[in-house]
N, CA, C and O atoms as a GROMACS GRO file, in nm:
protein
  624
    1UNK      N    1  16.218  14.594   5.518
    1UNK     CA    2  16.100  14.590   5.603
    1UNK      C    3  16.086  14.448   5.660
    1UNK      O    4  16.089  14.341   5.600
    2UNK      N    5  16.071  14.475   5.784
    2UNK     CA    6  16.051  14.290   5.868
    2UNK      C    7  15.910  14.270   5.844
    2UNK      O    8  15.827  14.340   5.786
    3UNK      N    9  15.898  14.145   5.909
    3UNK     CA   10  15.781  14.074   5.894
    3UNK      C   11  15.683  14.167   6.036
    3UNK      O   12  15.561  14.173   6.029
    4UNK      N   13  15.734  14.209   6.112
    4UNK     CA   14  15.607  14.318   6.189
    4UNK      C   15  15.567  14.416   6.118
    4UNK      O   16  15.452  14.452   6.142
    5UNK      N   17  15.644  14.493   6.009
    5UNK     CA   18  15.594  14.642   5.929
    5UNK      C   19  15.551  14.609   5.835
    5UNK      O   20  15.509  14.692   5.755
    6UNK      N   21  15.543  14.435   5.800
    6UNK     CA   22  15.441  14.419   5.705
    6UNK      C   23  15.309  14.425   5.739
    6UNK      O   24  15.215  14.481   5.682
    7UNK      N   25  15.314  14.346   5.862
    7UNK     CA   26  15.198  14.292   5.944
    7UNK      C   27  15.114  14.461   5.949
    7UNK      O   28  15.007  14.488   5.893
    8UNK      N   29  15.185  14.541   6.019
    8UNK     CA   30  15.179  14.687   6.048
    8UNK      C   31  15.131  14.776   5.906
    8UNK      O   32  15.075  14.886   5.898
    9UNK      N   33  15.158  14.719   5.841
    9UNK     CA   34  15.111  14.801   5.699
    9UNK      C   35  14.953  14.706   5.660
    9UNK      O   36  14.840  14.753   5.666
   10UNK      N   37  14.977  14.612   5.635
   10UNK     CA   38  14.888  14.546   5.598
   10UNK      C   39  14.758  14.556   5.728
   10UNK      O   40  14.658  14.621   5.698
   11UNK      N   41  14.762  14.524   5.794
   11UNK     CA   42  14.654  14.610   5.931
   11UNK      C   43  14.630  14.727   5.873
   11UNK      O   44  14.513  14.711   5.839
   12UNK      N   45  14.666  14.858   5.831
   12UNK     CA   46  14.657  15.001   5.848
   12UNK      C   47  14.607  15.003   5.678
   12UNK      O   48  14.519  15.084   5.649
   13UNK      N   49  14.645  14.942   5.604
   13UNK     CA   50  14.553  14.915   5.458
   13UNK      C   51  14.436  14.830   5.473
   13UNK      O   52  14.353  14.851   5.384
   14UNK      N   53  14.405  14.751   5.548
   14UNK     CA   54  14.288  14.717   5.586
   14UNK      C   55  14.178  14.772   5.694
   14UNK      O   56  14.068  14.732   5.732
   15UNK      N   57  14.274  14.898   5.727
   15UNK     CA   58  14.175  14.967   5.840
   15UNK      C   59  14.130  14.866   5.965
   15UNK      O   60  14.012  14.866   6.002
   16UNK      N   61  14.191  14.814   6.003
   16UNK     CA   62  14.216  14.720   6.117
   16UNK      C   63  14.346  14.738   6.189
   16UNK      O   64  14.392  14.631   6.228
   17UNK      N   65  14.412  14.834   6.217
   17UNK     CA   66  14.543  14.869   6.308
   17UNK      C   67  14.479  14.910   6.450
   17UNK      O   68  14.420  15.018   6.440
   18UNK      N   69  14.475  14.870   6.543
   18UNK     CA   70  14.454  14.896   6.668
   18UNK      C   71  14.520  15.071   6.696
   18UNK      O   72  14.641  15.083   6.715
   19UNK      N   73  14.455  15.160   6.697
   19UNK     CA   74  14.498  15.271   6.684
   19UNK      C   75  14.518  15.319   6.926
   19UNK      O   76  14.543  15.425   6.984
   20UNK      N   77  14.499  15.218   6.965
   20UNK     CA   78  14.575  15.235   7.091
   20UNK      C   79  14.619  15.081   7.142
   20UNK      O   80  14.560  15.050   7.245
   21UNK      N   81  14.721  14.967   7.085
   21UNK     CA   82  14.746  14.852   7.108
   21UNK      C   83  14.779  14.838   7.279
   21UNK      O   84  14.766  14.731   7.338
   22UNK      N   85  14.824  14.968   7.346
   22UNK     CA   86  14.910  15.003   7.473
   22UNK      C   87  14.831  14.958   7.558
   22UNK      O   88  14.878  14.893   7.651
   23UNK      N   89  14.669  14.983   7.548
   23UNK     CA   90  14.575  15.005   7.609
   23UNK      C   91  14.518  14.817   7.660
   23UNK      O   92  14.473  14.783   7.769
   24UNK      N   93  14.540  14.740   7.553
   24UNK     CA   94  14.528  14.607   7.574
   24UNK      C   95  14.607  14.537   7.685
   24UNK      O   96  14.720  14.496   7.658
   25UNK      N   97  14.555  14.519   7.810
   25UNK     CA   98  14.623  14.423   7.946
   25UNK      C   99  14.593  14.342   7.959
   25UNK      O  100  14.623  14.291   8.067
   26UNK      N  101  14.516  14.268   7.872
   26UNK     CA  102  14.465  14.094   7.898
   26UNK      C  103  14.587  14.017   7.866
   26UNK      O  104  14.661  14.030   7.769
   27UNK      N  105  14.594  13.942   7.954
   27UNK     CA  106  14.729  13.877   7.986
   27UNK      C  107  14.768  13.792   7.871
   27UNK      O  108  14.888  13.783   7.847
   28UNK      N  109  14.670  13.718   7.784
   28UNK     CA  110  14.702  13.668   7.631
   28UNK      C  111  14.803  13.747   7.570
   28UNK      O  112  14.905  13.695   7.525
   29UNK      N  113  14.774  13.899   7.566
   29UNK     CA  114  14.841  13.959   7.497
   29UNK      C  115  14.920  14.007   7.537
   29UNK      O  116  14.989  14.071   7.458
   30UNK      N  117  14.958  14.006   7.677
   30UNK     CA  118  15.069  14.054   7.743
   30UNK      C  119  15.190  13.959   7.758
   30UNK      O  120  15.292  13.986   7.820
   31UNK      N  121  15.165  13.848   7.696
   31UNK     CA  122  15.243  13.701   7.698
   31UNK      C  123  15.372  13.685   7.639
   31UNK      O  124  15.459  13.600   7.661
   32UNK      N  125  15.369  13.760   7.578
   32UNK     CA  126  15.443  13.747   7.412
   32UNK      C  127  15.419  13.640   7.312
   32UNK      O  128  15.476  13.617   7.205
   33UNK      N  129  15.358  13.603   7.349
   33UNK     CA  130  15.289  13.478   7.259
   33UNK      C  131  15.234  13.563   7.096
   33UNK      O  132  15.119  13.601   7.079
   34UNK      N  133  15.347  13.580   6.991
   34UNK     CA  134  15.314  13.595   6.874
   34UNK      C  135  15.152  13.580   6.845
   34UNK      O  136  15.086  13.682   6.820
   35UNK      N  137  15.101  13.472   6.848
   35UNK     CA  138  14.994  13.521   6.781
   35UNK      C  139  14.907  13.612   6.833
   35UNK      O  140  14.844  13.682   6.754
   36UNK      N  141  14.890  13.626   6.963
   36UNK     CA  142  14.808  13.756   7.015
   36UNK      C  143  14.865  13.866   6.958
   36UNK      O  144  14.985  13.844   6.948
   37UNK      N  145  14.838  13.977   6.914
   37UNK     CA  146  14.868  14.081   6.845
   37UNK      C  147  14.761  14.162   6.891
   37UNK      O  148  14.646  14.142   6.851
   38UNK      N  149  14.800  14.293   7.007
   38UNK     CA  150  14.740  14.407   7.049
   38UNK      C  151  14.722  14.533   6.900
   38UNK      O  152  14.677  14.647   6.895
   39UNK      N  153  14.766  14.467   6.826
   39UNK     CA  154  14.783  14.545   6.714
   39UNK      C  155  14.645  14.548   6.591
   39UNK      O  156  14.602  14.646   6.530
   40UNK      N  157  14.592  14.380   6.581
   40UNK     CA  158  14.521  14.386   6.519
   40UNK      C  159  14.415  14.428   6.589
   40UNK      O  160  14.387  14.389   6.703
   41UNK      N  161  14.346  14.516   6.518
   41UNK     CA  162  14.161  14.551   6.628
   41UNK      C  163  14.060  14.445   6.617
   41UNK      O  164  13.979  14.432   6.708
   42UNK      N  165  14.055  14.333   6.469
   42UNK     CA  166  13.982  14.290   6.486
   42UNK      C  167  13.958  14.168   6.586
   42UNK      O  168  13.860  14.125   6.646
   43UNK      N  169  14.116  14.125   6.575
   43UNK     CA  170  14.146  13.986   6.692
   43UNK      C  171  14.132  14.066   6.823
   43UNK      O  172  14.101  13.987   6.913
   44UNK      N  173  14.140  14.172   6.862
   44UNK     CA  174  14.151  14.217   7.009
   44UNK      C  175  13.991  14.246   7.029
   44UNK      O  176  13.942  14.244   7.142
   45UNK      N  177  13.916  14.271   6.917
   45UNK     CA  178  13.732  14.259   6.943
   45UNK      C  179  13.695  14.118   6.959
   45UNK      O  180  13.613  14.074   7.039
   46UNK      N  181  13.757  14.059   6.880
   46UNK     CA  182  13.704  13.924   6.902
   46UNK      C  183  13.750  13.850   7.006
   46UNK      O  184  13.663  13.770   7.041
   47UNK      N  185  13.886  13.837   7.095
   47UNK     CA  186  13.897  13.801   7.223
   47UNK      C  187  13.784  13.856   7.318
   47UNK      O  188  13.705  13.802   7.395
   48UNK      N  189  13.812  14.017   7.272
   48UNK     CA  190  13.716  14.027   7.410
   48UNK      C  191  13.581  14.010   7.445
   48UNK      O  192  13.540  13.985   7.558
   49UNK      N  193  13.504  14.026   7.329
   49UNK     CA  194  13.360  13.954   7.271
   49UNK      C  195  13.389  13.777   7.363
   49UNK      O  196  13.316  13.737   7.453
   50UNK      N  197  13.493  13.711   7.316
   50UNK     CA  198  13.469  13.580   7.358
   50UNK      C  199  13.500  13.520   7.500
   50UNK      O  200  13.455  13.413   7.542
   51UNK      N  201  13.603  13.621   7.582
   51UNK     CA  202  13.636  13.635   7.702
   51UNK      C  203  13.477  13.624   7.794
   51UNK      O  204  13.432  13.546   7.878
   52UNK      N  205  13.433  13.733   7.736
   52UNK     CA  206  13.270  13.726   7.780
   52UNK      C  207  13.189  13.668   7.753
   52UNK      O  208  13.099  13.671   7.837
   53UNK      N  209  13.169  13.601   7.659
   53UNK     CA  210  13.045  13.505   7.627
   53UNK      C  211  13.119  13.368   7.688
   53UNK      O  212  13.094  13.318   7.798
   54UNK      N  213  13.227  13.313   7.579
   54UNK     CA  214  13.267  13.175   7.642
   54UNK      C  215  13.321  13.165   7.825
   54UNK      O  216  13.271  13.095   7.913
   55UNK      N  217  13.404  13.234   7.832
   55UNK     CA  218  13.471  13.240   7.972
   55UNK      C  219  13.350  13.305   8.054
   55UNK      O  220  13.345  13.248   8.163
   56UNK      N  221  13.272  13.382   8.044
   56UNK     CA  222  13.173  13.408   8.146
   56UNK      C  223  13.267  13.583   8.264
   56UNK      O  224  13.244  13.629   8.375
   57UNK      N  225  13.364  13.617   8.155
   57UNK     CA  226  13.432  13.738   8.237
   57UNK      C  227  13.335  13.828   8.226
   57UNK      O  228  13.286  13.844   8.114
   58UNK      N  229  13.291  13.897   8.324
   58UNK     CA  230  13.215  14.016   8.317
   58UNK      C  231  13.257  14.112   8.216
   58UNK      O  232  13.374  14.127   8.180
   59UNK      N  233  13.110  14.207   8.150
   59UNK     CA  234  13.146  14.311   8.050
   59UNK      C  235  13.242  14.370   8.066
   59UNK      O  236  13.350  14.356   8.008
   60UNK      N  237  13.206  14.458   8.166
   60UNK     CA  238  13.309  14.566   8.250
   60UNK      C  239  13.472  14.556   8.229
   60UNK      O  240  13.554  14.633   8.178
   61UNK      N  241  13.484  14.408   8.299
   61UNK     CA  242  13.640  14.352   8.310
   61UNK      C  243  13.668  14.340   8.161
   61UNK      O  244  13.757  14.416   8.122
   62UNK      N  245  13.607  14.253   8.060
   62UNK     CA  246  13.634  14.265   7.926
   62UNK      C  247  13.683  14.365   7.871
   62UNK      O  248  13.798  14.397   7.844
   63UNK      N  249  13.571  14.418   7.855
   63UNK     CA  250  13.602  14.600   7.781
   63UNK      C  251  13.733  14.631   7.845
   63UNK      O  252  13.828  14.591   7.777
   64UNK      N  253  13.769  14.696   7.968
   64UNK     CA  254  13.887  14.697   8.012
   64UNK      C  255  14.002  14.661   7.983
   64UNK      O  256  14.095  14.740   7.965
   65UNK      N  257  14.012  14.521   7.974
   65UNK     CA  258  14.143  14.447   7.923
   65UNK      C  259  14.164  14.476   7.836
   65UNK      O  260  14.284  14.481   7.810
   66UNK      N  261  14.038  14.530   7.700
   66UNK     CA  262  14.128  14.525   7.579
   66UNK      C  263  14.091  14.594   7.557
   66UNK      O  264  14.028  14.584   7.452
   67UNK      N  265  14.090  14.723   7.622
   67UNK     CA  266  14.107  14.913   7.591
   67UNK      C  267  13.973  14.939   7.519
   67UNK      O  268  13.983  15.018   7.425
   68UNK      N  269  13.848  14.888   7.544
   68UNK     CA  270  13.741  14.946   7.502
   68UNK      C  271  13.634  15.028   7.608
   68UNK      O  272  13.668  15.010   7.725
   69UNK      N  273  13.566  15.075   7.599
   69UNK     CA  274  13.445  15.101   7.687
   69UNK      C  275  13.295  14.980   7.678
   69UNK      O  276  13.263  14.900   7.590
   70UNK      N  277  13.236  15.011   7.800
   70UNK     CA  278  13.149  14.895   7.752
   70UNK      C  279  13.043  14.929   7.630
   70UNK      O  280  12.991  14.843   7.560
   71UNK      N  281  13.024  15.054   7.620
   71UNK     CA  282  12.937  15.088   7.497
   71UNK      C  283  13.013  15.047   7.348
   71UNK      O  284  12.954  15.042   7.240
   72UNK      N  285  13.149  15.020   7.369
   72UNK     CA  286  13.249  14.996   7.278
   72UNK      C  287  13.206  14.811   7.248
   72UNK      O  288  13.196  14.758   7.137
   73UNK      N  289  13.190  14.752   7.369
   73UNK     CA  290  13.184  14.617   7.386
   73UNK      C  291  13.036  14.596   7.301
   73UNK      O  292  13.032  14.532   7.196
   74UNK      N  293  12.898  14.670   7.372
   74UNK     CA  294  12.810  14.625   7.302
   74UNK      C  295  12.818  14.655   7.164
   74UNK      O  296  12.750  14.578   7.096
   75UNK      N  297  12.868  14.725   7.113
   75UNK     CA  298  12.877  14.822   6.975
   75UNK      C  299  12.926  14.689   6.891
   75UNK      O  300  12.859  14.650   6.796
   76UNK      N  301  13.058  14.617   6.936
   76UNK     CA  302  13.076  14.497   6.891
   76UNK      C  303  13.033  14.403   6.908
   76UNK      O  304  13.070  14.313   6.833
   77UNK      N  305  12.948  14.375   6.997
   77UNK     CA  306  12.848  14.254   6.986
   77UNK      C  307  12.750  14.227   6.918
   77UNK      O  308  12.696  14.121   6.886
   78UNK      N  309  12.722  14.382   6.889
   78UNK     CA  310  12.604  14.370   6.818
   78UNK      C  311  12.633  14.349   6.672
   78UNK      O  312  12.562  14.275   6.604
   79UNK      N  313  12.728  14.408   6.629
   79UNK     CA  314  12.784  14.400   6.488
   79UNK      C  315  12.798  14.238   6.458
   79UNK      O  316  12.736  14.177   6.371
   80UNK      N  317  12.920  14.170   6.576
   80UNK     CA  318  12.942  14.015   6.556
   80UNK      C  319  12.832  13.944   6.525
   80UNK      O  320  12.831  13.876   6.422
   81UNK      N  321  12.687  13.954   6.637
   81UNK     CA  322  12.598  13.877   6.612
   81UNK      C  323  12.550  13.893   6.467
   81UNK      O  324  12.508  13.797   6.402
   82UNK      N  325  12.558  14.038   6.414
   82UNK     CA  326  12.462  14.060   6.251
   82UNK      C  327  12.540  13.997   6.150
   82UNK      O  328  12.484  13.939   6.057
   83UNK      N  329  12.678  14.001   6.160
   83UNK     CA  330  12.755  13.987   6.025
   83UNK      C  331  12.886  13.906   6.100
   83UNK      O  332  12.978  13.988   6.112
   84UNK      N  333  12.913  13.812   6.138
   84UNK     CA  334  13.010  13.772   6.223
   84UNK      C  335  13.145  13.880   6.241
   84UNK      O  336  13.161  14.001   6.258
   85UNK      N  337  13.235  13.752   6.226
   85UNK     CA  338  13.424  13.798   6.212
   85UNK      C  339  13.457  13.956   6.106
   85UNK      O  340  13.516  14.063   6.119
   86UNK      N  341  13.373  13.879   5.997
   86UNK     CA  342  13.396  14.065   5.877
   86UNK      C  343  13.342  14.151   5.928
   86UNK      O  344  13.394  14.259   5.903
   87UNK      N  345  13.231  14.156   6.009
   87UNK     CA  346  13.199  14.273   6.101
   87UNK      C  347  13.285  14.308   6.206
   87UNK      O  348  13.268  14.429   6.220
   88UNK      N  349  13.344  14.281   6.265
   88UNK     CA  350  13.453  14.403   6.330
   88UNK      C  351  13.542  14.429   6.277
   88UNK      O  352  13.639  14.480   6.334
   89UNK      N  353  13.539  14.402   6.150
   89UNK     CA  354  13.680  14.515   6.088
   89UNK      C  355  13.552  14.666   6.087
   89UNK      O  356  13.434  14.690   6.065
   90UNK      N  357  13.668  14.723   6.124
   90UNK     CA  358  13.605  14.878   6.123
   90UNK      C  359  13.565  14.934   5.943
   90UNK      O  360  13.635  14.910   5.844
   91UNK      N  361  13.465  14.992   5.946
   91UNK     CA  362  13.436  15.053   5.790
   91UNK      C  363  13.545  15.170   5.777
   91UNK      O  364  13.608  15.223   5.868
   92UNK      N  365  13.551  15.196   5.640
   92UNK     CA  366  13.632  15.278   5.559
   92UNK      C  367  13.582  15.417   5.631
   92UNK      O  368  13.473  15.459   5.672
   93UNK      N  369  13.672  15.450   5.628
   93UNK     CA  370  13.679  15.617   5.685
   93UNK      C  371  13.578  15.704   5.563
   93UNK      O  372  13.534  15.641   5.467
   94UNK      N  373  13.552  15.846   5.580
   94UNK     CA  374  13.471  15.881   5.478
   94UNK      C  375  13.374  15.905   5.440
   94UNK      O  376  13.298  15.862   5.527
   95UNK      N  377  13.303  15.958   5.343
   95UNK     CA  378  13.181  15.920   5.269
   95UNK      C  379  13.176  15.810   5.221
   95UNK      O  380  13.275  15.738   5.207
   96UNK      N  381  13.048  15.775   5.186
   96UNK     CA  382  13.024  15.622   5.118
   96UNK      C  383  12.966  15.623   4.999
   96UNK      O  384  12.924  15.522   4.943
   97UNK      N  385  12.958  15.777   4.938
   97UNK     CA  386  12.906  15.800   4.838
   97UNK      C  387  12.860  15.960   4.806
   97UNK      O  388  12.771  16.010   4.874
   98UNK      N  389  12.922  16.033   4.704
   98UNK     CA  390  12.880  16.146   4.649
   98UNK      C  391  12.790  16.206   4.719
   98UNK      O  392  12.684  16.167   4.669
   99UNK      N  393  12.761  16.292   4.821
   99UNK     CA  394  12.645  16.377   4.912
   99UNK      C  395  12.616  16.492   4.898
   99UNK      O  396  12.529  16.552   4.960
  100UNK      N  397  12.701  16.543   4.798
  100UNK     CA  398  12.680  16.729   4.779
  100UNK      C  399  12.608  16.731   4.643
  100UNK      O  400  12.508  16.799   4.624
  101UNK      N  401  12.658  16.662   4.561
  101UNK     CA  402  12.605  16.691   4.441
  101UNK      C  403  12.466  16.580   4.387
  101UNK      O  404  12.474  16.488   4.306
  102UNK      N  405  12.375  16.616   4.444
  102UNK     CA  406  12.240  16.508   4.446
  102UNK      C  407  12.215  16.554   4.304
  102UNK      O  408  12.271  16.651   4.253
  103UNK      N  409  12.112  16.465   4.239
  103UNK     CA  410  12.056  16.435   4.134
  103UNK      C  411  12.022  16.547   4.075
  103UNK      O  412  12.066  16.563   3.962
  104UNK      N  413  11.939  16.648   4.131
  104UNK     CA  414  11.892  16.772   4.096
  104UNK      C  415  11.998  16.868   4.041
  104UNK      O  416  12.010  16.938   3.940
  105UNK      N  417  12.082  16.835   4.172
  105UNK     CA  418  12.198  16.978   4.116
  105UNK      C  419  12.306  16.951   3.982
  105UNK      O  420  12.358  17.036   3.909
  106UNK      N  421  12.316  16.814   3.978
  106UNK     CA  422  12.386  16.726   3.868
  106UNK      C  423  12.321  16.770   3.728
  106UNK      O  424  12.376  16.819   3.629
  107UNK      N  425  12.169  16.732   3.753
  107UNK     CA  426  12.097  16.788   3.593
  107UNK      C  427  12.104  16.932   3.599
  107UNK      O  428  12.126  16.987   3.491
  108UNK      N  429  12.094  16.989   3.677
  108UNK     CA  430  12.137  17.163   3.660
  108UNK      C  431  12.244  17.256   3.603
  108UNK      O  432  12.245  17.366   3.548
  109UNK      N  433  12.351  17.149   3.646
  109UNK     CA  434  12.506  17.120   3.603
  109UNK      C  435  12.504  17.113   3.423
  109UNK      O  436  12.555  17.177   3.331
  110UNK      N  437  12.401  16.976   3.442
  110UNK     CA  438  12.430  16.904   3.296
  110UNK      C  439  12.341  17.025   3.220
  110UNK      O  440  12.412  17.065   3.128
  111UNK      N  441  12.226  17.093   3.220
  111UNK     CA  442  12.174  17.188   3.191
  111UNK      C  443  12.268  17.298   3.124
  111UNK      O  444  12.282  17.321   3.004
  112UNK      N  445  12.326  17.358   3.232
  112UNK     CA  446  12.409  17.445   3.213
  112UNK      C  447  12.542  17.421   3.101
  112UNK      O  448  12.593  17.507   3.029
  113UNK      N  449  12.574  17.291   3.111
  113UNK     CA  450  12.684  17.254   3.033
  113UNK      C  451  12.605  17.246   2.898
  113UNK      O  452  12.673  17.295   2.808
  114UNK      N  453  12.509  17.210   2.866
  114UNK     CA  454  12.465  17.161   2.784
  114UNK      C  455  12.413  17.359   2.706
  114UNK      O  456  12.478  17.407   2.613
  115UNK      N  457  12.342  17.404   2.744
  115UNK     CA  458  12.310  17.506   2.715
  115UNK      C  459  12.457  17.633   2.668
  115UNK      O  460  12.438  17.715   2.578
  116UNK      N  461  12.590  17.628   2.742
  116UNK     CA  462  12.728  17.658   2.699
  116UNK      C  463  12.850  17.596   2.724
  116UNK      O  464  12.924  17.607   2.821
  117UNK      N  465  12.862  17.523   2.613
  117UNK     CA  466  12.960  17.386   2.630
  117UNK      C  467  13.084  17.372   2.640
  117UNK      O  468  13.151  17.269   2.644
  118UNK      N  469  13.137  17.563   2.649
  118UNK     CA  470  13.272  17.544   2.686
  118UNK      C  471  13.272  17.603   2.833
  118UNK      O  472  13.364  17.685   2.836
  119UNK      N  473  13.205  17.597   2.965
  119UNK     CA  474  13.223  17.559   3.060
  119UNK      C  475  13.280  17.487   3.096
  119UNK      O  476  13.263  17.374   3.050
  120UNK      N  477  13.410  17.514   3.234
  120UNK     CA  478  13.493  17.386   3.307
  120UNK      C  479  13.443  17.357   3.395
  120UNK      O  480  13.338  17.407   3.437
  121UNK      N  481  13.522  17.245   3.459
  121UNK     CA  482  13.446  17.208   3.596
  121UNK      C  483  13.452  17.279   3.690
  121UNK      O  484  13.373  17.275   3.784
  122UNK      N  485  13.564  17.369   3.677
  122UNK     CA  486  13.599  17.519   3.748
  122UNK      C  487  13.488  17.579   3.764
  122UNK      O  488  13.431  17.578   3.873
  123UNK      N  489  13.423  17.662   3.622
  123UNK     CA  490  13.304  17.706   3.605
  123UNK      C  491  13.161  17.624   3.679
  123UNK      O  492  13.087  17.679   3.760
  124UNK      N  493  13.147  17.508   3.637
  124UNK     CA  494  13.008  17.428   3.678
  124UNK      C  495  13.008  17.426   3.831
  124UNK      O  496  12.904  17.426   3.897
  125UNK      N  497  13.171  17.425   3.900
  125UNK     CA  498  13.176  17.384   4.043
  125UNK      C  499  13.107  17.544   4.125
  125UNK      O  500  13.044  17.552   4.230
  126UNK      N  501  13.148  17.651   4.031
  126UNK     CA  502  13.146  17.798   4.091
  126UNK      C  503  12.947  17.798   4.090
  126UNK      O  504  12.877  17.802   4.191
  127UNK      N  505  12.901  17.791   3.959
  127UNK     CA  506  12.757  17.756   3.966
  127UNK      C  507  12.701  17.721   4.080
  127UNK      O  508  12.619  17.793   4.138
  128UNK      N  509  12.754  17.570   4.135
  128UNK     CA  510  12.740  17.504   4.227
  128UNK      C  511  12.688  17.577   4.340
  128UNK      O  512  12.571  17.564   4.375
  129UNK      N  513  12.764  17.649   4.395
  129UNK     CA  514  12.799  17.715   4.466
  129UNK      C  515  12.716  17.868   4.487
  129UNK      O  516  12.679  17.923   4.591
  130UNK      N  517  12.704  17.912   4.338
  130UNK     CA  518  12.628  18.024   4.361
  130UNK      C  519  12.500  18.023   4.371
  130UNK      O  520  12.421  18.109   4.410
  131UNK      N  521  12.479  17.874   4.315
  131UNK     CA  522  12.312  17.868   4.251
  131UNK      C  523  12.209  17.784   4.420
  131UNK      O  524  12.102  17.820   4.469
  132UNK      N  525  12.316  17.650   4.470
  132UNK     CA  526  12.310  17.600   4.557
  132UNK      C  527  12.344  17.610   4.653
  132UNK      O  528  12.281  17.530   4.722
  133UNK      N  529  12.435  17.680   4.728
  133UNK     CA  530  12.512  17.735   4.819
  133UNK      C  531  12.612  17.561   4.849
  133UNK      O  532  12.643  17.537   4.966
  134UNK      N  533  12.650  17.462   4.743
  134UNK     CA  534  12.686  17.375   4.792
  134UNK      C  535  12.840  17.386   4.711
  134UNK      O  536  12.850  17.392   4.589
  135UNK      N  537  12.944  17.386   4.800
  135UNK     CA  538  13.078  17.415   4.814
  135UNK      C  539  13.163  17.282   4.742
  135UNK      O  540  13.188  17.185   4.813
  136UNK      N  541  13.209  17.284   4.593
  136UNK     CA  542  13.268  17.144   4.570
  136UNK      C  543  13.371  17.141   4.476
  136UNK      O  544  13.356  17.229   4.391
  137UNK      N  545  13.464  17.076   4.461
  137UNK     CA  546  13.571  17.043   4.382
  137UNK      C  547  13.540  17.013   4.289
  137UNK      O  548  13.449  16.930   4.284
  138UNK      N  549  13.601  17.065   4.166
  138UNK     CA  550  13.613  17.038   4.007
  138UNK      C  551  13.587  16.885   3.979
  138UNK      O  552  13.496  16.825   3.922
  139UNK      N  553  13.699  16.845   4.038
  139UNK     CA  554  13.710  16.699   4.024
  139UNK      C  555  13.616  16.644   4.033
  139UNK      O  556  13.576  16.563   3.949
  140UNK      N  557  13.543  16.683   4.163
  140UNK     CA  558  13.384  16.643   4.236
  140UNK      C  559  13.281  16.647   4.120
  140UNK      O  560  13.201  16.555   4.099
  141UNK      N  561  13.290  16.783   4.033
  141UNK     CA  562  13.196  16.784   3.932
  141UNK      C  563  13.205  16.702   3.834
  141UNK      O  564  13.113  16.646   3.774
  142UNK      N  565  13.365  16.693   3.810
  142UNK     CA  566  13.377  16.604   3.662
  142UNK      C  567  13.349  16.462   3.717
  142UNK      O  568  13.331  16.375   3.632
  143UNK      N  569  13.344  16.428   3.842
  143UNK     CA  570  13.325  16.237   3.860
  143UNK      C  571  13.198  16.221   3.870
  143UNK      O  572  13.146  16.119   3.825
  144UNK      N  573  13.109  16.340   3.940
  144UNK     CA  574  12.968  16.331   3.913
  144UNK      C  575  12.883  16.329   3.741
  144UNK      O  576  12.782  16.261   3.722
  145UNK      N  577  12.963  16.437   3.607
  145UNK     CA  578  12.903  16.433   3.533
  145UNK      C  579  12.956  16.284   3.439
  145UNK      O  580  12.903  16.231   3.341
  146UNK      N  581  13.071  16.252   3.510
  146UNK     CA  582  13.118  16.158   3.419
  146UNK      C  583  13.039  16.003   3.442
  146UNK      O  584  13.023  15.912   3.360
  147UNK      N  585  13.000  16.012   3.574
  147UNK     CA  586  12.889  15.892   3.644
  147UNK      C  587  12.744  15.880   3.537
  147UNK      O  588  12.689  15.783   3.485
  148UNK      N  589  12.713  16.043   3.535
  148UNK     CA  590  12.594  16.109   3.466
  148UNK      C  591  12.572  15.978   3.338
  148UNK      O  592  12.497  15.881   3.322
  149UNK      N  593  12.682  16.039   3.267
  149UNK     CA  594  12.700  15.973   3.125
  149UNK      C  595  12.797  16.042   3.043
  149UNK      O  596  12.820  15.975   2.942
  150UNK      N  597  12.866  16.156   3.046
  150UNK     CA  598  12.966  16.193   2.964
  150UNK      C  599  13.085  16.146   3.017
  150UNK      O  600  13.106  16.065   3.108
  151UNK      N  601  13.192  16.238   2.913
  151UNK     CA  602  13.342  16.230   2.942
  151UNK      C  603  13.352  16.392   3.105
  151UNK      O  604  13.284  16.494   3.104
  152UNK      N  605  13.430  16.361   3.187
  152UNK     CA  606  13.441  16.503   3.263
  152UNK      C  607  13.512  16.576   3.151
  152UNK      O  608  13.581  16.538   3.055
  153UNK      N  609  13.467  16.708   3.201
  153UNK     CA  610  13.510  16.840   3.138
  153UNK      C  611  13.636  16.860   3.180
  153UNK      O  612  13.672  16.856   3.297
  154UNK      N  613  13.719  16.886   3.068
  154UNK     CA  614  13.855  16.987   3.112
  154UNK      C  615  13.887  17.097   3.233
  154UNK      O  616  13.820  17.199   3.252
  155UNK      N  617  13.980  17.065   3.296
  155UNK     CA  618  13.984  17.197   3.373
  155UNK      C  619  14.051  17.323   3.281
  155UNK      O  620  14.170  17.296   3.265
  156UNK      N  621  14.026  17.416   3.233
  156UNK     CA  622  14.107  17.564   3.215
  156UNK      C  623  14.262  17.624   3.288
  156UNK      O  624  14.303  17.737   3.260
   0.00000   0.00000   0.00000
């Protein structure tokens, strides 16, 4: 592996890979000048954020050069001004936290387990489901009861 598919990996584990680099025509990066990298998203937000404030290039033209929209442009301005440079790395894909199985349905869970204790998470997840109409993975149950305070349950 060269030193670009590191670069290229390490971007894409940090969720910072420019997922359209093609799209970038600002002539910095059209240079070949190594350090411009159409690749990283966060250096290609932060040129174009600074194209516009320091250089005085219109939004419009900004956004453009480096493959954003202008709602794309304010979206990052506004982030830069709250939390600087660590704010345009893009957030983690995902949930940000357990959303199906809220507090209620967890002690209902733990209820049930507790009341017949050789229930799996198979079983508690099917509960889930019949009792709540909320649709979830075993696993889902055992990381929720194991958060709770126990060990997760065996699967069957």
């Amino acid at each position: 592996m060269d030193a670009a598919d590191d670069k290229r990996a390490s971007l894409r584990r940090g969720h910072a890979l420019n997922p359209r680099p093609e799209r970038v025509t600002d002539p910095a990066f059209r240079s070949g000048n190594p350090f411009f990298d159409g690749r990283d998203l966060v250096q290609v937000k932060y040129e174009m954020l600074r194209r516009a404030r320091e250089e005085g290039q219109p939004v419009s033209q900004a956004a453009q050069a480096f493959g954003f929209s202008r709602p794309a442009f304010y979206a990052a301005a506004a982030r830069f001004s709250e939390g600087g440079l660590p704010a345009l790395v893009p957030e983690r894909p995902g949930p940000r936290r357990a959303h199906k199985l809220s507090a209620p349905i967890v002690a209902a869970l733990e209820s049930s387990l507790a009341a017949e204790p050789s229930l799996t998470s198979a079983d508690l997840a099917r509960i889930a489901q019949e009792r709540f109409g909320v649709h979830v993975h075993r696993r889902s149950v055992e990381r929720a009861l194991a958060r709770g305070k126990g060990e997760p349950r065996p699967t069957r």
